[in-house]
C-alpha positions as CSV (number, residue, x, y, z in Angstrom):
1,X,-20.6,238.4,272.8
2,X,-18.7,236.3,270.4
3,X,-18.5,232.8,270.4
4,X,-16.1,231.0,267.8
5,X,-17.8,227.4,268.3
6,X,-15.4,225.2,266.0
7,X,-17.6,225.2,262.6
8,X,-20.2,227.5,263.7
9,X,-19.6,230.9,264.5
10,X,-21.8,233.4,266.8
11,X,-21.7,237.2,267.6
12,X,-24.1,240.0,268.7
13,X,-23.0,243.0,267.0
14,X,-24.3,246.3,267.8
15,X,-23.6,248.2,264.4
16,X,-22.3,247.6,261.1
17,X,-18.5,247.6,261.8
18,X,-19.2,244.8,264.0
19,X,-21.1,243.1,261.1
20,X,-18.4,243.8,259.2
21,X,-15.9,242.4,261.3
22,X,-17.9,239.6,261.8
23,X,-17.9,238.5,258.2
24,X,-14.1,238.9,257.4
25,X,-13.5,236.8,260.7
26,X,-15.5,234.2,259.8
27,X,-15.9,233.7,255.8
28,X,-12.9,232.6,253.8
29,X,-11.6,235.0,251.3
30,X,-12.3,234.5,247.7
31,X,-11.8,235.7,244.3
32,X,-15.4,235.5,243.8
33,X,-18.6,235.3,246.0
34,X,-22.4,234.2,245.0
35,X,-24.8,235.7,247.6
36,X,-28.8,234.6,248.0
37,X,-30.3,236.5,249.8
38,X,-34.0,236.4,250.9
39,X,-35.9,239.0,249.0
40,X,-39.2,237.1,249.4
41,X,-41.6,240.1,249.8
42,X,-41.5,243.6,251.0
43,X,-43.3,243.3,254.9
44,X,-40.9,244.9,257.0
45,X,-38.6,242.8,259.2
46,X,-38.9,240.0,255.9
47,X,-36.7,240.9,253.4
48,X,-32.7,241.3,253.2
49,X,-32.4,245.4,253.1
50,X,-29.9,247.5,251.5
51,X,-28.2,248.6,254.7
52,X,-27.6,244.5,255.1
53,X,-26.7,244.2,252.0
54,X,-24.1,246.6,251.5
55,X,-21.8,245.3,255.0
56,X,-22.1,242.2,253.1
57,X,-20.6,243.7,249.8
58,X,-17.8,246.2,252.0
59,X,-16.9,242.8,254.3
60,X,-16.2,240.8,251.1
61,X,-13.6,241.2,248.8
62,X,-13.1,240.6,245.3
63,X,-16.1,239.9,242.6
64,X,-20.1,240.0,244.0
65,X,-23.0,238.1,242.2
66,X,-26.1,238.3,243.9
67,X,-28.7,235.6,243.0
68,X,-32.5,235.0,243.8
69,X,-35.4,234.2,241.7
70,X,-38.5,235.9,241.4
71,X,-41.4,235.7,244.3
72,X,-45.2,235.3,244.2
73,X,-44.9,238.5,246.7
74,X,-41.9,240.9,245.6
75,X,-44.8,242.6,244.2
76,X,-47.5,245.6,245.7
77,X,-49.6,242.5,246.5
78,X,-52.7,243.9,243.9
79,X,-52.4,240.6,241.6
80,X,-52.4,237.5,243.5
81,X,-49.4,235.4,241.4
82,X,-50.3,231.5,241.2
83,X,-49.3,228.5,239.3
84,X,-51.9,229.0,236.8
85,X,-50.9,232.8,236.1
86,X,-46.9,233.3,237.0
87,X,-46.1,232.9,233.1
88,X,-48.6,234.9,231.5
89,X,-47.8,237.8,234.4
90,X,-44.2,237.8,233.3
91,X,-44.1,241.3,232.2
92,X,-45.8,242.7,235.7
93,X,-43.9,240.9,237.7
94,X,-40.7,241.6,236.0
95,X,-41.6,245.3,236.5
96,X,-43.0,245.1,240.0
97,X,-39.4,244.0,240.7
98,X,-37.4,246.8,239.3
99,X,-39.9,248.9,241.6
100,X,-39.2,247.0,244.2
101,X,-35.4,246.9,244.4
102,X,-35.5,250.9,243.7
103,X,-38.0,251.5,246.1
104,X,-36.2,249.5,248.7
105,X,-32.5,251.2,247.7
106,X,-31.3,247.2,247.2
107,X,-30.7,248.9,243.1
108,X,-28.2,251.5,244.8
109,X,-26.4,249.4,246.8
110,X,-25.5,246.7,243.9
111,X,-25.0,250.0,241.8
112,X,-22.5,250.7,244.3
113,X,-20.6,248.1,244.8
114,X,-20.8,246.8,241.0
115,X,-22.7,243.7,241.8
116,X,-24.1,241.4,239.5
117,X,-27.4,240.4,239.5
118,X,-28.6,237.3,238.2
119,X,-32.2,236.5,238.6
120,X,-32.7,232.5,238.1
121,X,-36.3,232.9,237.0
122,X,-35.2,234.6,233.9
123,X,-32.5,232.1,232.8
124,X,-35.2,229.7,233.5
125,X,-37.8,231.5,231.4
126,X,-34.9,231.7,228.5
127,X,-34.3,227.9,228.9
128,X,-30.4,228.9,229.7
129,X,-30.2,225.3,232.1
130,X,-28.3,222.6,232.6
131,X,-29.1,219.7,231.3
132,X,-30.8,217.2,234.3
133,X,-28.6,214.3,233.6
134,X,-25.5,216.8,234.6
135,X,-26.7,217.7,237.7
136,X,-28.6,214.0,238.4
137,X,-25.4,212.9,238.4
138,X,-23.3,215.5,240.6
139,X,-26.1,215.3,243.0
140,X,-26.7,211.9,243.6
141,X,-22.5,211.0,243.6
142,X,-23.0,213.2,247.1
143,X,-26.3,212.9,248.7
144,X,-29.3,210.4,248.1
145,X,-31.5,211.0,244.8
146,X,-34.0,214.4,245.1
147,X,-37.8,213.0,245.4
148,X,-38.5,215.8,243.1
149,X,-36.6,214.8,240.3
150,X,-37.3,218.1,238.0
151,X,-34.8,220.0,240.4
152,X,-32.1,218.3,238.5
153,X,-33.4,221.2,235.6
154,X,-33.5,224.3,236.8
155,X,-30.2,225.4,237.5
156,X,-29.1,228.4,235.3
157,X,-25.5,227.7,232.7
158,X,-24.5,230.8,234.5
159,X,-24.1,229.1,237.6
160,X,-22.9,226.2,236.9
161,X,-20.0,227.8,235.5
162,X,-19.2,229.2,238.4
163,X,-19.5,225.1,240.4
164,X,-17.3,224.7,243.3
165,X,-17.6,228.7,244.0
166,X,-18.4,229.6,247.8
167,X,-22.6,230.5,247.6
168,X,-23.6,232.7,250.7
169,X,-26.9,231.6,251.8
170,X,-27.6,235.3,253.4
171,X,-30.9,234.4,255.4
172,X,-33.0,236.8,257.7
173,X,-34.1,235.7,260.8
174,X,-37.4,234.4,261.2
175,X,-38.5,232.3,264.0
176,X,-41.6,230.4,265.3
177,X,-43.9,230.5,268.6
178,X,-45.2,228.7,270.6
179,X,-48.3,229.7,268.7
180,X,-47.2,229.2,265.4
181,X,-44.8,226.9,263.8
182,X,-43.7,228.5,260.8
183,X,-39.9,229.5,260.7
184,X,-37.6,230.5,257.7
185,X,-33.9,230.4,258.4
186,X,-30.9,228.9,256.2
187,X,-32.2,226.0,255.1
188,X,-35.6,227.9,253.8
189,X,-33.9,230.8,252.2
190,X,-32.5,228.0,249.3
191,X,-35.9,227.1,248.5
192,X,-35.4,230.4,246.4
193,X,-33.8,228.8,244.4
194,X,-36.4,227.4,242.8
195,X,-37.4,229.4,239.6
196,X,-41.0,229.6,239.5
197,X,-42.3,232.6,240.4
198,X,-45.1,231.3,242.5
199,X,-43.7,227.3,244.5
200,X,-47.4,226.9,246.0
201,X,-47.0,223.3,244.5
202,X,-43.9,222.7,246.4
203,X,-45.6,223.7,249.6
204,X,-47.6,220.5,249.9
205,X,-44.5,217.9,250.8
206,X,-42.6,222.1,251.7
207,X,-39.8,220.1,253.9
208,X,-39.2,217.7,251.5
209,X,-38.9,220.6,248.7
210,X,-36.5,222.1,251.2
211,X,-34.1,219.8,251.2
212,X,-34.4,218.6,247.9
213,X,-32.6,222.0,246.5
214,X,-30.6,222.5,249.4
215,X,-29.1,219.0,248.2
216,X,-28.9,220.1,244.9
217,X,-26.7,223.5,245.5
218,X,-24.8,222.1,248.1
219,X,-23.6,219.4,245.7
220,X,-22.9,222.4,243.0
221,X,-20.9,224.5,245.6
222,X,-19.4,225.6,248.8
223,X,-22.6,226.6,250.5
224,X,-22.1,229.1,253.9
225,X,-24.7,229.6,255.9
226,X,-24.8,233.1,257.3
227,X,-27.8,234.2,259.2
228,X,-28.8,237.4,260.7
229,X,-31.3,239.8,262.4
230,X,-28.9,242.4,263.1
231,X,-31.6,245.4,262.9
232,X,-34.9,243.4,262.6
233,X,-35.8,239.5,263.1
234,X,-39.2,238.0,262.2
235,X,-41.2,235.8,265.2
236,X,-44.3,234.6,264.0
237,X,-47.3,234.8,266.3
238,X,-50.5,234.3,266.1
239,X,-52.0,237.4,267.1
240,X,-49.0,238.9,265.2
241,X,-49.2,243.0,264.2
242,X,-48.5,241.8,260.2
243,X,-49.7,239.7,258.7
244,X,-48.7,236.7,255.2
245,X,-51.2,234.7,253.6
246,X,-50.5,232.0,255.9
247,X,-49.6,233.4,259.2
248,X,-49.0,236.2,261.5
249,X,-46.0,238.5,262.7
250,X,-43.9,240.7,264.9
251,X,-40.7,242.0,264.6
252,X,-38.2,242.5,267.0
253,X,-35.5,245.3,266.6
254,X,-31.7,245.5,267.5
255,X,-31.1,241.8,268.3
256,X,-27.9,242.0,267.1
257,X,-27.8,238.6,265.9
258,X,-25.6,236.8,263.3
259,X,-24.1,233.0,262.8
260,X,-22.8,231.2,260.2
261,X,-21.7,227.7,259.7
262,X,-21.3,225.3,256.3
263,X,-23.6,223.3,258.1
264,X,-27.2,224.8,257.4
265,X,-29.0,222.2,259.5
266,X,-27.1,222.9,262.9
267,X,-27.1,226.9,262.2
268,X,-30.6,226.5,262.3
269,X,-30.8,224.6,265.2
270,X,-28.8,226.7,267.0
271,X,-30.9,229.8,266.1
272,X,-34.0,228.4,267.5
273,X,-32.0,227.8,270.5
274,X,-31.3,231.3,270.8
275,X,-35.1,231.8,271.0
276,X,-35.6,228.8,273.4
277,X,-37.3,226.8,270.2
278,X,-36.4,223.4,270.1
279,X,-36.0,223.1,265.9
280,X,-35.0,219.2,266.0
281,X,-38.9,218.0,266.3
282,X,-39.9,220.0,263.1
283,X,-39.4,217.8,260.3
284,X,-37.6,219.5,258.0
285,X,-34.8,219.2,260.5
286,X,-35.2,215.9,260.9
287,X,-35.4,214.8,257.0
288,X,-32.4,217.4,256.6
289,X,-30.2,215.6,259.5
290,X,-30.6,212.4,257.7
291,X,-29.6,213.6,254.3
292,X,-26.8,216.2,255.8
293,X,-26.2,214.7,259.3
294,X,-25.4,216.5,262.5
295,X,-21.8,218.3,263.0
296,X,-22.1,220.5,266.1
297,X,-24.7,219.0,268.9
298,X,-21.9,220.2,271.7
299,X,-22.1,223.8,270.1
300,X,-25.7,224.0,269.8
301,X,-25.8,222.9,273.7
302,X,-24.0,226.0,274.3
303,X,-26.3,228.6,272.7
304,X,-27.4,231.0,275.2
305,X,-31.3,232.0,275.2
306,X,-31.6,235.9,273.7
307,X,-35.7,236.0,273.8
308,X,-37.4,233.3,275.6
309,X,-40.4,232.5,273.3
310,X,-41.6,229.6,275.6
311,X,-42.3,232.4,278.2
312,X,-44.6,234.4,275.7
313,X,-43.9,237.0,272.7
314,X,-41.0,239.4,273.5
């Protein structure tokens, strides 16, 4: 199945050729390509792996820079990282995530395809950012002013050099329930982007954080959404068999599924159709459609249902 709807493009793929072919179909060649992918913790189904990874870096051509900050969890979980503690941990958590990207293979496959990695957490640490008037003022010539004007100052010279660049917003596929209403899809995966090792602050007003740094990186560049649980998506349950600090999980294998649209919001959207989940009543959606608007409502009709979560887990 492959469905080229307009701006927002659809396929289940059942191997990595597909993937492959998927990408170079659908994402506009380039001389250089900045990819974020979600490497939020190691739980299985809830990372982007190295076998991901490296169709993404074959399907592409020309220069790779990978970008993500560091996490609260890309760690073995035995120090519990906070606001209070993230700065004076720097060293462990620096080292937890070499472990982490060897232990994973993500190392080998960057190795391999010569990809730069630049961690935003560290340029943040260094103080390597622009200045917030800069980006105050590319932002808000585009969208409406961030609520959380500090955003303006985190984003690393590195990357603004490269402004107007496509930025792949690689996100893994993790959906709600009926029983639990946490989901992380495009839209979520940019929240990364925020350099602080542990955002527990951010998580009090989390939608409005959400769209606050989407805002500010879609202003900076040419933002493509491409979303995927090709070998393994995320559903959140309550009685899930894993478990995060904050809720519950299952993973489901070989859904074959990957999308991609400039337009996070409806990507989303259309995702949780594929799992029967109405998205528009949550309110990130709803805060991000005002601030990005709505592009594909006759494309997101057509999304067939892959795993009916209204019906139960799968």
């Amino acid at each position: 199945m492959h469905r080229n709807l307009s701006g927002l493009h659809f396929k289940l793929v059942k191997n990595k050729d597909e993937f492959i072919s998927f990408i170079k179909a659908t994402i506009p060649q380039d001389d250089l390509y900045i990819i974020k992918p979600n490497w939020f913790d190691p739980r299985p189904g809830s990372y982007t792996d190295a076998e991901t990874l490296d169709a993404v870096f074959t399907a592409l051509p020309g220069k790779k820079i990978v970008i993500e900050g560091h996490s609260h969890s890309r760690n073995d979980l035995s120090i519990k990282i906070t606001p209070d503690n993230m700065d004076e941990k720097r060293e462990w958590i620096r080292t937890q995530e070499k472990e982490y990207l060897n232990r994973l293979g993500i190392k080998d496959v960057l190795d391999k395809h010569n990809v730069e990695y630049i961690n935003i957490t560290e340029e943040w640490w260094k103080g390597k950012t622009v200045p917030g008037e800069v980006i105050k003022g590319i932002v808000e010539s585009k969208f409406t002013p961030v609520g959380h004007q500090e955003f303006y100052q985190v984003v690393p010279l590195k990357l603004f050099e490269l402004k107007g660049k496509t930025l792949i917003d690689l996100a893994r596929v993790k959906m709600s329930s009926p029983t639990c209403r946490d989901f992380s899809l495009t839209m979520k995966n940019l929240f990364g982007l925020l350099p602080q090792p542990s955002r527990y602050k951010y998580h009090d007003n989390l939608p409005e954080s959400i769209v606050d740094i989407n805002k500010v990186y879609r202003a900076l560049f040419n933002v493509l959404g491409l979303c995927e649980g090709v070998k393994q998506a995320v559903i959140f349950l309550e009685n899930g068999k894993y478990s995060t600090p904050w809720s519950h999980f299952d993973v489901v294998e070989n859904l074959g599924i990957v999308a991609c649209s400039k337009e996070l919001v409806d990507l989303d959207v259309f995702i949780g159709r594929l799992f029967n989940e109405d998205l528009t009543k949550r309110t990130l959606v709803q805060l991000a459609r005002k601030a990005f608007g709505t592009h594909y409502e006759d494309e997101i009709r057509q999304a067939p249902v892959l795993v009916d979560l209204a019906q139960g887990a799968p």
